[in-house]
gemmi code that builds the backbone of each chain (N, CA, C; Angstrom):
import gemmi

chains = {
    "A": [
        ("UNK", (141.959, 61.293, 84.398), (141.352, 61.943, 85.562), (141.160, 63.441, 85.282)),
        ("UNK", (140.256, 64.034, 85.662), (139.739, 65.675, 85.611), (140.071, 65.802, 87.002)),
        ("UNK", (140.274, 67.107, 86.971), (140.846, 67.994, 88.177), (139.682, 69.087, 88.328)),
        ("UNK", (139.103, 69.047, 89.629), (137.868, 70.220, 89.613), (138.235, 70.314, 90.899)),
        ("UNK", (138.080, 72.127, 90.716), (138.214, 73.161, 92.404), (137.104, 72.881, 92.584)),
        ("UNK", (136.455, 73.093, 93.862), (135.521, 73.678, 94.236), (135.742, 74.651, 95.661)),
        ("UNK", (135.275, 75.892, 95.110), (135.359, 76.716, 96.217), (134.120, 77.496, 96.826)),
        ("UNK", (134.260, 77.263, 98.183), (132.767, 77.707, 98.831), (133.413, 77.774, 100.372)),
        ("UNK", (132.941, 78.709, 100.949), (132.887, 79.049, 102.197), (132.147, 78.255, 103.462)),
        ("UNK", (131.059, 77.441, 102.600), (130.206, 76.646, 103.323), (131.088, 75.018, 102.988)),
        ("UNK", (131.012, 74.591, 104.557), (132.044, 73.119, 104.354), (130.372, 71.927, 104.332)),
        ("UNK", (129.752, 72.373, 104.156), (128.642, 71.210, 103.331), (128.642, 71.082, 102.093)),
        ("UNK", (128.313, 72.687, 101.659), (128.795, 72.918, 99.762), (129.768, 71.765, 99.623)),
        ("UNK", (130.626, 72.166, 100.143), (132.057, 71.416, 100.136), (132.146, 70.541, 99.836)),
        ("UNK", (131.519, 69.589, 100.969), (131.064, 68.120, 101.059), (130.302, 67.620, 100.073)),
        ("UNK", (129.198, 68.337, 99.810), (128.300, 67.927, 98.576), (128.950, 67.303, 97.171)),
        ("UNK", (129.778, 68.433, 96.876), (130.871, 68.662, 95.517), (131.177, 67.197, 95.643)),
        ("UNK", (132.413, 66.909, 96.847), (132.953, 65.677, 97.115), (131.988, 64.735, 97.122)),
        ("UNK", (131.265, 64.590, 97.385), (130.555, 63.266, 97.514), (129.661, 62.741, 96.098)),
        ("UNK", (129.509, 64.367, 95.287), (128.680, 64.028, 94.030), (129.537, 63.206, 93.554)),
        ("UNK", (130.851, 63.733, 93.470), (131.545, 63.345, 92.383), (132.906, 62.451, 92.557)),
        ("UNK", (132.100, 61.827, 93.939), (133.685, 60.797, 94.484), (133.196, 59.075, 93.500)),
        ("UNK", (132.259, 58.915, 92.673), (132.926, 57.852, 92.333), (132.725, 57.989, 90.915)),
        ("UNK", (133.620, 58.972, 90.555), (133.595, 59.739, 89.196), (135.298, 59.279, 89.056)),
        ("UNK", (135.530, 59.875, 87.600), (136.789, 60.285, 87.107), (137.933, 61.682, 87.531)),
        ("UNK", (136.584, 61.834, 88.619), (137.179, 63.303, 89.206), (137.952, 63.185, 90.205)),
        ("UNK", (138.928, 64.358, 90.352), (139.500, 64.286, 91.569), (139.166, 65.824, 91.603)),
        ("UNK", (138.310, 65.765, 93.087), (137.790, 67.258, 94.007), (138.828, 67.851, 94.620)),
        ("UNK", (139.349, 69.349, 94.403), (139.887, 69.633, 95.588), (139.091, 70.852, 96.529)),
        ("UNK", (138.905, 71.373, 97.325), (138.290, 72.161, 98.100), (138.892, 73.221, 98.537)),
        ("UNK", (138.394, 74.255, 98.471), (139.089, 75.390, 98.921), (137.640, 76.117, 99.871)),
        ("UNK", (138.457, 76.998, 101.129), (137.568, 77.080, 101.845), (137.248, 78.758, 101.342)),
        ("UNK", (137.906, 79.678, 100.584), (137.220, 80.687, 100.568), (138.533, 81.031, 98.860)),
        ("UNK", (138.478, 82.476, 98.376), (138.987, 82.941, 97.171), (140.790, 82.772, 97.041)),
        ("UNK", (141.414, 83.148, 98.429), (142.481, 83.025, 98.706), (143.488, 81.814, 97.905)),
        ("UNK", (142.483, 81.008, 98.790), (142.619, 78.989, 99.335), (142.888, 78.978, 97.929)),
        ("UNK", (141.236, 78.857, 97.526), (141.338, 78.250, 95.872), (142.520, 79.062, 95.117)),
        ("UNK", (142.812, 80.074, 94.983), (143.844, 81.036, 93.820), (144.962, 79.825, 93.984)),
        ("UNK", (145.528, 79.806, 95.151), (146.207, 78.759, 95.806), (146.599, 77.628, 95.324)),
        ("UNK", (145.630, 77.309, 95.643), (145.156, 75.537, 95.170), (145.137, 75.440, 93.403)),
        ("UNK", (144.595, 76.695, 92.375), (144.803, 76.784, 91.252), (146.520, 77.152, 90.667)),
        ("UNK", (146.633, 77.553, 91.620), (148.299, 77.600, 91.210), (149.222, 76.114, 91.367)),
        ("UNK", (148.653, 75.472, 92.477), (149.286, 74.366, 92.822), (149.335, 73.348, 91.738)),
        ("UNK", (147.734, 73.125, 90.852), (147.780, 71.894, 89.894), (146.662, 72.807, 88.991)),
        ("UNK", (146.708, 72.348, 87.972), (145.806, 72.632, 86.846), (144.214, 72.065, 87.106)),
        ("UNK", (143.549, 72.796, 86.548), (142.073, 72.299, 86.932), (141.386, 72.207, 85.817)),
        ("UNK", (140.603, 71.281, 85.445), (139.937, 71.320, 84.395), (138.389, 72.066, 84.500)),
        ("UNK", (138.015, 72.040, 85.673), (136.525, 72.574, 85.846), (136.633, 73.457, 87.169)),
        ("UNK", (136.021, 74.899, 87.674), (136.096, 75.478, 88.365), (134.372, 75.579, 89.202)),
        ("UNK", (134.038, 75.328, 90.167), (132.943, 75.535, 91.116), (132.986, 76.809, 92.222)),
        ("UNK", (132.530, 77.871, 91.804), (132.818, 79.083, 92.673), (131.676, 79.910, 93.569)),
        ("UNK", (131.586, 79.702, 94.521), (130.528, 80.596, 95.626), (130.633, 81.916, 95.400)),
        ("UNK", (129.220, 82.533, 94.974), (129.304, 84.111, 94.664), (129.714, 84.386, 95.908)),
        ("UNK", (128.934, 84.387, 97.101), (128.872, 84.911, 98.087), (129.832, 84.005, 99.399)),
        ("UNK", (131.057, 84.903, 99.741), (131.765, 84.580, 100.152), (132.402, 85.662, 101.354)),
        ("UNK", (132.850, 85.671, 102.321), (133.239, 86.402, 103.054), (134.950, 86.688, 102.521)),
        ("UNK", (135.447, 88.000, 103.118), (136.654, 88.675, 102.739), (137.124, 88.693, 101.239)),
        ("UNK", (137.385, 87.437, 100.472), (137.109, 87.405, 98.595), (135.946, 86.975, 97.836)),
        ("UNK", (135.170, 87.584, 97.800), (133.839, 87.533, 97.030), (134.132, 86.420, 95.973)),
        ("UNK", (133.046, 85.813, 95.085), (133.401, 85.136, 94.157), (133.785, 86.196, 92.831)),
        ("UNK", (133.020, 86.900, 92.806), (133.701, 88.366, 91.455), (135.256, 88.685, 92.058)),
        ("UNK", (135.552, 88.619, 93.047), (136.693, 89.239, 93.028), (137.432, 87.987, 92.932)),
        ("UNK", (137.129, 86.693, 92.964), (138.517, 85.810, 93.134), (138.473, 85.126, 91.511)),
        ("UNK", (137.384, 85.357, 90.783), (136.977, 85.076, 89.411), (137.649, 85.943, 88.466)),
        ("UNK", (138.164, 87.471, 89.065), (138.882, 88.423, 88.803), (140.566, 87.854, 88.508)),
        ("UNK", (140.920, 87.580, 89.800), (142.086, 86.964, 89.848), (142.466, 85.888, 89.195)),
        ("UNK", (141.289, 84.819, 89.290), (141.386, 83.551, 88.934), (142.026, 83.770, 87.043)),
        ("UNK", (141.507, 84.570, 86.789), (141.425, 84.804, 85.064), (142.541, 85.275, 84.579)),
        ("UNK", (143.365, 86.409, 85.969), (144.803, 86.570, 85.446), (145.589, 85.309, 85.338)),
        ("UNK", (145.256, 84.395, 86.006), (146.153, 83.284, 86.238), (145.315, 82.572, 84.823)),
        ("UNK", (144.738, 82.037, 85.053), (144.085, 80.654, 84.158), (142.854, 81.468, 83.271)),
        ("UNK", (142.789, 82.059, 82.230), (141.462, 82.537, 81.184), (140.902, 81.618, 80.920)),
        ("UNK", (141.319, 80.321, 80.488), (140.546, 79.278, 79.878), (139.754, 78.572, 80.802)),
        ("UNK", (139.915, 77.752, 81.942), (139.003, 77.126, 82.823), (137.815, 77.384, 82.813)),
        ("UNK", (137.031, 76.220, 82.435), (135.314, 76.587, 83.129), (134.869, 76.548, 84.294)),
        ("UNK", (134.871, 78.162, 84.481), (134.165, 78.325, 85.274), (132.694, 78.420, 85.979)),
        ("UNK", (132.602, 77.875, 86.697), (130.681, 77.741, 87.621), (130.731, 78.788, 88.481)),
        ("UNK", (129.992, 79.511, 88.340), (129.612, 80.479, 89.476), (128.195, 80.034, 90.207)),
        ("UNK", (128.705, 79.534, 91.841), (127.586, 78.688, 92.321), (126.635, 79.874, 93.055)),
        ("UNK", (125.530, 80.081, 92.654), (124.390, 81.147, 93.264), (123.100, 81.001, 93.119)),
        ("UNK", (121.977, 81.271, 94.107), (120.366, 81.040, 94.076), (120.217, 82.133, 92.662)),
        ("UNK", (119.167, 82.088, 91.900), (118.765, 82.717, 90.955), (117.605, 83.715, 90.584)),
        ("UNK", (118.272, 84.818, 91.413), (117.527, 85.962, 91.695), (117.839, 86.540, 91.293)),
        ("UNK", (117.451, 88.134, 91.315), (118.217, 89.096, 90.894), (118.707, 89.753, 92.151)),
        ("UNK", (118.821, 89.958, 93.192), (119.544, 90.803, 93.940), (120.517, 89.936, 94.247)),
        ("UNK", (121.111, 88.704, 93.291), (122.297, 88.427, 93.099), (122.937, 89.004, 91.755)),
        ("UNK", (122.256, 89.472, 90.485), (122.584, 89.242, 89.300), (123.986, 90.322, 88.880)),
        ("UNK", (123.499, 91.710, 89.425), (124.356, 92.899, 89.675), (125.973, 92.950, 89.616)),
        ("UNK", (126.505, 92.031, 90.166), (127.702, 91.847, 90.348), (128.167, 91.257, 88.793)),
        ("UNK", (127.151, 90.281, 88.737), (127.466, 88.727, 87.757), (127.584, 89.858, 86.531)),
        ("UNK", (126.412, 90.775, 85.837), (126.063, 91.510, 85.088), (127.280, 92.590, 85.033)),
        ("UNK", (128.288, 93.162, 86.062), (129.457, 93.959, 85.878), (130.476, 93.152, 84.900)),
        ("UNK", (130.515, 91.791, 85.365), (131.542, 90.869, 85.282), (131.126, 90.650, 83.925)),
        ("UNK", (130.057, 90.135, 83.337), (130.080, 89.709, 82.449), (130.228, 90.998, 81.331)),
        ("UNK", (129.421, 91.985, 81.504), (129.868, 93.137, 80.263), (131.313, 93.295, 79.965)),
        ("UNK", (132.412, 93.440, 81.341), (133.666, 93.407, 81.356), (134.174, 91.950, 80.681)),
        ("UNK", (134.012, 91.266, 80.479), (134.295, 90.408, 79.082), (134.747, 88.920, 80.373)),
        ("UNK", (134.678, 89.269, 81.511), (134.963, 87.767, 81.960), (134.039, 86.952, 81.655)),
        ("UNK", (134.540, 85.684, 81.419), (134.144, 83.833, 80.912), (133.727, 83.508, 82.117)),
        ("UNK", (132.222, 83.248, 82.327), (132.145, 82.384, 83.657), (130.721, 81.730, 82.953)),
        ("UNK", (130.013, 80.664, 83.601), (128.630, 80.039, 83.400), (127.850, 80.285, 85.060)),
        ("UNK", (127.190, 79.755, 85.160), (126.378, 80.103, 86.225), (125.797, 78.488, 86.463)),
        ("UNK", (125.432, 78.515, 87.519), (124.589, 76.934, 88.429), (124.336, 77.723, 89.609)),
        ("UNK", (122.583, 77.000, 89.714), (121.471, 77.250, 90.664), (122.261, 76.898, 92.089)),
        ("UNK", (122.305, 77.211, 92.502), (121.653, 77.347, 94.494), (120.562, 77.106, 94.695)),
        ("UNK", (119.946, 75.936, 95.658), (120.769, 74.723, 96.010), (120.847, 73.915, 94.830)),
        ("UNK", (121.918, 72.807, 95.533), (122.061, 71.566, 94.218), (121.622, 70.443, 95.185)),
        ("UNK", (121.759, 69.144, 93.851), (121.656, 68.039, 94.190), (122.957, 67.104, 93.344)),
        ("UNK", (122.526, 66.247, 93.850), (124.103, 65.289, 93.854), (124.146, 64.786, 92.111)),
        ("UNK", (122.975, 64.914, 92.125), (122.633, 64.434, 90.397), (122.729, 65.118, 89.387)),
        ("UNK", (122.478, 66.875, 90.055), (122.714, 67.988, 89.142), (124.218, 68.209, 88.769)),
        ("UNK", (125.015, 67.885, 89.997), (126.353, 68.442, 89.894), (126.625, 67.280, 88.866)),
        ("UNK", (126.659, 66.421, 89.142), (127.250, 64.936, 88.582), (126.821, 65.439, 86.802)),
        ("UNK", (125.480, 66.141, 86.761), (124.647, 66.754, 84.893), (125.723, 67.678, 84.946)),
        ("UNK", (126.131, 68.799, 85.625), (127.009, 69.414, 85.272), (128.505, 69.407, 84.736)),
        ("UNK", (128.941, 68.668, 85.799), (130.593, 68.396, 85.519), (130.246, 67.410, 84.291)),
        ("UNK", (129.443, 66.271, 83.700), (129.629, 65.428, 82.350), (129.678, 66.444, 81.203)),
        ("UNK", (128.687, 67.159, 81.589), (128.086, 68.239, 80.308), (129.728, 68.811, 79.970)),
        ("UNK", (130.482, 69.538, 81.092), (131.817, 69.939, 80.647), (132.618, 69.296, 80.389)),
        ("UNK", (133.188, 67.906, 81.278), (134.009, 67.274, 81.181), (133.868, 66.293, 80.426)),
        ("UNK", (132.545, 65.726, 79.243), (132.537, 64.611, 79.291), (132.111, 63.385, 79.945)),
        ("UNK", (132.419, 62.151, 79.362), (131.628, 61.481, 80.261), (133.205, 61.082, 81.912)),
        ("UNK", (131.872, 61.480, 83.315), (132.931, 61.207, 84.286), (132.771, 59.989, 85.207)),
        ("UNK", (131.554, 58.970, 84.786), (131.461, 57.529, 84.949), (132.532, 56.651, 85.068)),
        ("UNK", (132.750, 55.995, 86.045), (133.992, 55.097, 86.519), (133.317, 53.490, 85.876)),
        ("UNK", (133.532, 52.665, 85.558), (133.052, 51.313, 84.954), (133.166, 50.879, 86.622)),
        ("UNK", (131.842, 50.358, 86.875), (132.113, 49.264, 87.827), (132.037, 49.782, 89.389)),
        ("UNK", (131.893, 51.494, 89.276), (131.996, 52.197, 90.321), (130.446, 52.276, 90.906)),
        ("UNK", (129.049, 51.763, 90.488), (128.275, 51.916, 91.200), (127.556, 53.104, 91.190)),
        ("UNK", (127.833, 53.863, 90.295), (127.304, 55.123, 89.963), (125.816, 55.160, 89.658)),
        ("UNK", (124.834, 56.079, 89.677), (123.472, 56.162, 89.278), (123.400, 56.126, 87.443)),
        ("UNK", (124.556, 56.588, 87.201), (124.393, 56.462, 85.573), (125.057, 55.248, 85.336)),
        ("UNK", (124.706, 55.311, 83.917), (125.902, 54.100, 83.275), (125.824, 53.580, 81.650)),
    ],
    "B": [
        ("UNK", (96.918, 67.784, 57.918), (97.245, 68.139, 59.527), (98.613, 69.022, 59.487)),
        ("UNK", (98.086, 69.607, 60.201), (99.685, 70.970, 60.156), (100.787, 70.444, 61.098)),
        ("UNK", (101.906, 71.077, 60.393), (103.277, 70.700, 61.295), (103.150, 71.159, 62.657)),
        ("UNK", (103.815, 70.364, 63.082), (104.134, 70.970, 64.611), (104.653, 72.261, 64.827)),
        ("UNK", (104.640, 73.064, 65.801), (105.490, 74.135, 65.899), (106.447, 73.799, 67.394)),
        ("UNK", (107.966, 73.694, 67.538), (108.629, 73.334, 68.238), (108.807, 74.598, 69.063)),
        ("UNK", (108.949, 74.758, 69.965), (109.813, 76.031, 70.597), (110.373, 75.589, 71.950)),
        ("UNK", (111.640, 76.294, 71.883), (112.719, 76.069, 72.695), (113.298, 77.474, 73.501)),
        ("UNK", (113.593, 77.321, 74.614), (114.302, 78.509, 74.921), (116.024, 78.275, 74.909)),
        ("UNK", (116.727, 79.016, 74.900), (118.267, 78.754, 75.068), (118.460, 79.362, 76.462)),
        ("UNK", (119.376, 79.436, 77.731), (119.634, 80.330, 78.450), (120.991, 80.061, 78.604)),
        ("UNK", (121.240, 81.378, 78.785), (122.552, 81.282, 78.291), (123.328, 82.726, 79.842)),
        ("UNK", (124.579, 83.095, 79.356), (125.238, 84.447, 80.139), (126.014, 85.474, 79.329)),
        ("UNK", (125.037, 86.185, 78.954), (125.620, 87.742, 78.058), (125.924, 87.070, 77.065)),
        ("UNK", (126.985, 87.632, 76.978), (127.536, 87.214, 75.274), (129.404, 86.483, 75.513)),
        ("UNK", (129.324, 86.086, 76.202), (130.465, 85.384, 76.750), (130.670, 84.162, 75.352)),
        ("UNK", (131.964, 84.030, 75.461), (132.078, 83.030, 74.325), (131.490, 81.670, 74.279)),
        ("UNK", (131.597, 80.990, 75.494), (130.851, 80.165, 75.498), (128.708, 80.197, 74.835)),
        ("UNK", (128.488, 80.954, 75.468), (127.003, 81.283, 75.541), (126.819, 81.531, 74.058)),
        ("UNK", (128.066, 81.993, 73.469), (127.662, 82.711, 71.863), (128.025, 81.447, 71.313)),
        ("UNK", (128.729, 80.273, 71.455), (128.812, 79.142, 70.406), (127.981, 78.150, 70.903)),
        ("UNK", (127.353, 78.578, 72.227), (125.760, 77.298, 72.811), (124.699, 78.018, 71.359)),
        ("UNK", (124.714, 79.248, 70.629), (123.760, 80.081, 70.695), (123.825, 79.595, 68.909)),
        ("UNK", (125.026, 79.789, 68.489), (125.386, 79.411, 67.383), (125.149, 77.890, 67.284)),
        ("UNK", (125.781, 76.945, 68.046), (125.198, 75.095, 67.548), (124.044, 75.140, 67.848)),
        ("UNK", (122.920, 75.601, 68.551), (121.558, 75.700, 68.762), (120.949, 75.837, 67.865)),
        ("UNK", (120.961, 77.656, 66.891), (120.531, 77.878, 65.572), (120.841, 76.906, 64.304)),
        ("UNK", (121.914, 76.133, 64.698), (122.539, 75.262, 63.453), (121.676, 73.931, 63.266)),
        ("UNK", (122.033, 73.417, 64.620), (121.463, 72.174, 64.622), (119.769, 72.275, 64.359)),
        ("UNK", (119.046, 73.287, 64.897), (117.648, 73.639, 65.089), (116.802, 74.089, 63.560)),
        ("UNK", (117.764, 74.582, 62.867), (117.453, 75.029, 61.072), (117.726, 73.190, 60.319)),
        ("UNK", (118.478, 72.863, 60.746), (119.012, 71.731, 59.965), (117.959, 70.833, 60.427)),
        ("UNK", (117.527, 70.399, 61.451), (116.352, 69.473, 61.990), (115.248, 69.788, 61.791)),
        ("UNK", (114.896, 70.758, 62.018), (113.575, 71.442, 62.216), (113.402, 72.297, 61.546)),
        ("UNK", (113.691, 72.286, 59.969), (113.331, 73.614, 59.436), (112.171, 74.191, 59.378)),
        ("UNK", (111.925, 75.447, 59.315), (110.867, 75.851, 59.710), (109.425, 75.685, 60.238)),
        ("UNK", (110.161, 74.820, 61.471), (108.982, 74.058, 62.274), (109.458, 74.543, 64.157)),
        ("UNK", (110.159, 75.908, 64.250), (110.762, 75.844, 65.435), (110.956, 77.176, 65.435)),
        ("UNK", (110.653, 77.890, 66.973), (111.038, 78.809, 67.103), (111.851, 78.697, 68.385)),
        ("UNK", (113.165, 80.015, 68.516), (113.773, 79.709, 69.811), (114.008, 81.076, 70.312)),
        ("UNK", (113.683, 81.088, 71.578), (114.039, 82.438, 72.761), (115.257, 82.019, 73.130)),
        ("UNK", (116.033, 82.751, 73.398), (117.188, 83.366, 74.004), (117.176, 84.523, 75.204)),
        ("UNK", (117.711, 83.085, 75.902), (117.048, 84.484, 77.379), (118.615, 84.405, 78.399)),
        ("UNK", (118.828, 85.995, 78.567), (120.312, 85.997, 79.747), (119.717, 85.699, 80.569)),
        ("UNK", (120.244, 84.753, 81.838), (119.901, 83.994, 83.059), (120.077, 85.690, 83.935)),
        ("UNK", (120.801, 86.755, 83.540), (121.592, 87.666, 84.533), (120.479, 88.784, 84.267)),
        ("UNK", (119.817, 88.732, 83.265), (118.609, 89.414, 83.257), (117.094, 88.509, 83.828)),
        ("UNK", (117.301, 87.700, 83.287), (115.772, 87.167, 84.289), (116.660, 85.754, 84.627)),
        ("UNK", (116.522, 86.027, 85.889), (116.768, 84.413, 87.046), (115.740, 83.814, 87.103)),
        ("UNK", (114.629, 84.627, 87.395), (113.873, 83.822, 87.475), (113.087, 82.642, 86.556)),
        ("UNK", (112.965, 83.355, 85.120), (112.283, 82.732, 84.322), (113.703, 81.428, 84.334)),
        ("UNK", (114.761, 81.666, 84.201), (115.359, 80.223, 84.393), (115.179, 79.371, 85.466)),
        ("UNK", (114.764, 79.974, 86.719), (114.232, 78.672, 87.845), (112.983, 77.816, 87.390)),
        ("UNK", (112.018, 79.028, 86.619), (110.663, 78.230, 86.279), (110.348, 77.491, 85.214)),
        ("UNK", (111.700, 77.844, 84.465), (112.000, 76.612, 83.620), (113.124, 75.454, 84.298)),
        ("UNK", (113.139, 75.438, 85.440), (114.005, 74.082, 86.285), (115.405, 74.438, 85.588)),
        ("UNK", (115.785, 75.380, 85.292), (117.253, 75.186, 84.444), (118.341, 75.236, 85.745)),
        ("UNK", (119.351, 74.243, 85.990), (120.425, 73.924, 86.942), (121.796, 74.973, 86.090)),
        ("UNK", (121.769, 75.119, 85.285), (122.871, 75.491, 85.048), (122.757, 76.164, 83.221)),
        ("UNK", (123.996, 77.073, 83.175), (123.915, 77.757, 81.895), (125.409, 77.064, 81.281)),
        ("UNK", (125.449, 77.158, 79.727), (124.249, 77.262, 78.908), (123.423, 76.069, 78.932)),
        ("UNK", (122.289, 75.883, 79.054), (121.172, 75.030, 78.930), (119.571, 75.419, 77.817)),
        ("UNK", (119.819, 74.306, 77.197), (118.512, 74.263, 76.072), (117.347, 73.455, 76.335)),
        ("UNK", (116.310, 74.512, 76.098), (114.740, 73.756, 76.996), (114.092, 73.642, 75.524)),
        ("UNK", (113.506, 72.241, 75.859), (112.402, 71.925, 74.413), (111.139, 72.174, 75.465)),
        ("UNK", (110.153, 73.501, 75.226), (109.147, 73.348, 76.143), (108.059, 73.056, 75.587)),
        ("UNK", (107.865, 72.837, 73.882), (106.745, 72.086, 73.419), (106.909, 72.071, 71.885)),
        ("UNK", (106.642, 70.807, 71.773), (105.379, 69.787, 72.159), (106.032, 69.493, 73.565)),
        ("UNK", (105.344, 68.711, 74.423), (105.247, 67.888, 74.972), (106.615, 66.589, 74.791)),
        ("UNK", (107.394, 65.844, 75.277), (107.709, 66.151, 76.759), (108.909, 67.087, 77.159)),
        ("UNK", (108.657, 68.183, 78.014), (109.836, 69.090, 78.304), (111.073, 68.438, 78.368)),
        ("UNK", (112.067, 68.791, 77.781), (113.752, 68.102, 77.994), (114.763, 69.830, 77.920)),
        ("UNK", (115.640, 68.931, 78.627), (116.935, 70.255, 78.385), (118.208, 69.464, 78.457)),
        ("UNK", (118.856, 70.197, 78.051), (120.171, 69.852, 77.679), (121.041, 70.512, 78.085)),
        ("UNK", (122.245, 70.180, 78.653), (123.226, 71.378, 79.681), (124.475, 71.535, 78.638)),
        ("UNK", (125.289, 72.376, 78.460), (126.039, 72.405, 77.437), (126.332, 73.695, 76.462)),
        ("UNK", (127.636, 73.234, 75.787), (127.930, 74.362, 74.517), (127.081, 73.810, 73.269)),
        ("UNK", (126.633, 72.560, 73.408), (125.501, 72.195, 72.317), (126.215, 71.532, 71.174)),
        ("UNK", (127.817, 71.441, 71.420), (128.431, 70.948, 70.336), (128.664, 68.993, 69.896)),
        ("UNK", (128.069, 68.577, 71.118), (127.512, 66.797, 70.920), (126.486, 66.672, 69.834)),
        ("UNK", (126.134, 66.575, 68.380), (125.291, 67.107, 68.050), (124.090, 65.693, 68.219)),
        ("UNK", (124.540, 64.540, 68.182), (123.755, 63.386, 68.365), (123.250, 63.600, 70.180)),
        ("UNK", (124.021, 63.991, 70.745), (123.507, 63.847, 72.393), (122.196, 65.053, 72.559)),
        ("UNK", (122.859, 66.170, 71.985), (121.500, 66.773, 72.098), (120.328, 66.509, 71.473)),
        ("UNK", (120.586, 65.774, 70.295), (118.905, 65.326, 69.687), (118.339, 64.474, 70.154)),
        ("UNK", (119.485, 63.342, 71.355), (118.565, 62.570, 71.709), (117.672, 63.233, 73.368)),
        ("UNK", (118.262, 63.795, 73.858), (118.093, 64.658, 74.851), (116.815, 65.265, 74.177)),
        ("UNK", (116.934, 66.115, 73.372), (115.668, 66.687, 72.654), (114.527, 66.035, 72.604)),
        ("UNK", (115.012, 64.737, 72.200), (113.911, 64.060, 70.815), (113.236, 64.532, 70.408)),
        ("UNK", (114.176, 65.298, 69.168), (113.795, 66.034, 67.852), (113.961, 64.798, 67.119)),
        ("UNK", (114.295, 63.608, 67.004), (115.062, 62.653, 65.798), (113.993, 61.263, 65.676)),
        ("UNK", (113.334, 60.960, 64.586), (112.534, 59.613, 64.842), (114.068, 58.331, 64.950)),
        ("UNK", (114.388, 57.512, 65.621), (115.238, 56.707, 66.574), (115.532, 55.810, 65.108)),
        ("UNK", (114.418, 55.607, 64.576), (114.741, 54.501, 63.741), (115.707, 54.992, 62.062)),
        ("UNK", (115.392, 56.388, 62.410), (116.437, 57.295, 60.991), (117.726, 57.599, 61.081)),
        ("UNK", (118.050, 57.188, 62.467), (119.573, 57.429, 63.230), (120.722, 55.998, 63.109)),
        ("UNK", (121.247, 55.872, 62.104), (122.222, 55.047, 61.166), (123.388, 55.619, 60.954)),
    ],
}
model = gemmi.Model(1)
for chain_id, residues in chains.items():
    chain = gemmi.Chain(chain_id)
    for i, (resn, *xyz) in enumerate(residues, 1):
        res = gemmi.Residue()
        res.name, res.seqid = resn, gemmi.SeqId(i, " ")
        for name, pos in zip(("N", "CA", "C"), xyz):
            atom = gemmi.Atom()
            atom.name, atom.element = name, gemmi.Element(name[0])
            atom.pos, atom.b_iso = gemmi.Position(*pos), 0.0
            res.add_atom(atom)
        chain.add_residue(res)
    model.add_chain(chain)
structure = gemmi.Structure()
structure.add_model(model)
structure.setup_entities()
């Protein structure tokens, strides 16, 4: 089993995550904002990280900050539309040497499902009814 | 009849370790297949977003075959080296033993 956060402020995001990847090898946990997840990453190990730039009270740069004192290695997703009057932040972070990847705003259930295999491998359950196989 | 000319973009984030060993199995696999029948851009998603939406890219690092004909990409550090060629199809199917 893979262990993937997903953290987002929006409880559809939320939902989405969960539902891409409920008849996967995954087990989702949810965090509702930077706090939650630090939290929730302390609680169990994660193999894949899903993070909302834009977040109220812990930004995603600032909990990606934290996240890295704790755990450097995790792949991290930084979930954001792909503009530039998002890039600014991403562009501090990354010169400063933090590890993160990036995924589009919005998703679909098929993208996330391309994403988490691409990292994790294959996350196909035998027998689970999945769109792949 | 002249060779094809392949070209691909990579997109990738700065120079983060990941992005630099998508950047490195890309050049490897891409010289070894395609020798000098391929050119490849390298583009930061954090400098142009956009050109990664209008290439449909969901996520970094991701590798676009945008011609010949038919567009494919591949999401990844690029280190599957059979998954990405078939993803590509850079490989005639029947030489793969």
């Amino acid at each position: 089993m893979k262990n993937v956060l997903v953290i987002d402020d929006d409880e559809a995001v939320r939902s989405a995550f969960q539902l891409a990847l409920e008849d996967t090898s995954c087990v989702v946990t949810a965090a509702a904002g930077g706090r939650e997840g630090l939290a929730k990453l302390r609680e169990n190990e994660m193999d894949l990280v899903f993070l909302d730039l834009k977040m109220p009270e812990m930004d995603g740069i600032a909990t990606l900050r934290r996240l890295r004192e704790w755990d450097p290695k995790v792949p991290v997703y930084i979930v954001t539309a792909f503009a530039d009057e998002f890039m600014e932040p991403l562009q501090q972070a990354a010169e400063q040497g933090f590890e993160f990847e990036l995924i589009r705003k919005p998703l679909e259930r098929e993208q996330i499902w391309e994403v988490a295999e691409a990292v994790l491998g294959a996350i196909h359950l035998a027998g689970a009814g999945g769109k792949r196989g | 009849m002249s060779e094809q000319k392949y070209l691909f973009r990579l997109y990738i984030v700065g120079k983060t370790a990941n992005s630099q060993k998508a950047l490195a199995n890309s050049k490897r696999l891409l010289e070894e297949e395609l020798p000098g029948q391929h050119e490849l851009e390298v583009i930061d998603v954090i400098e142009h977003p956009v050109w990664a939406t209008q290439d449909e890219v969901i996520a970094t690092p991701t590798l676009v075959r945008c011609s010949p004909p038919p567009v494919c990409r591949v999401i990844g550090d690029l280190s599957h080296r059979e998954k990405v060629l078939e993803r590509m199809k850079i490989r005639v199917p029947s030489a793969a033993h």
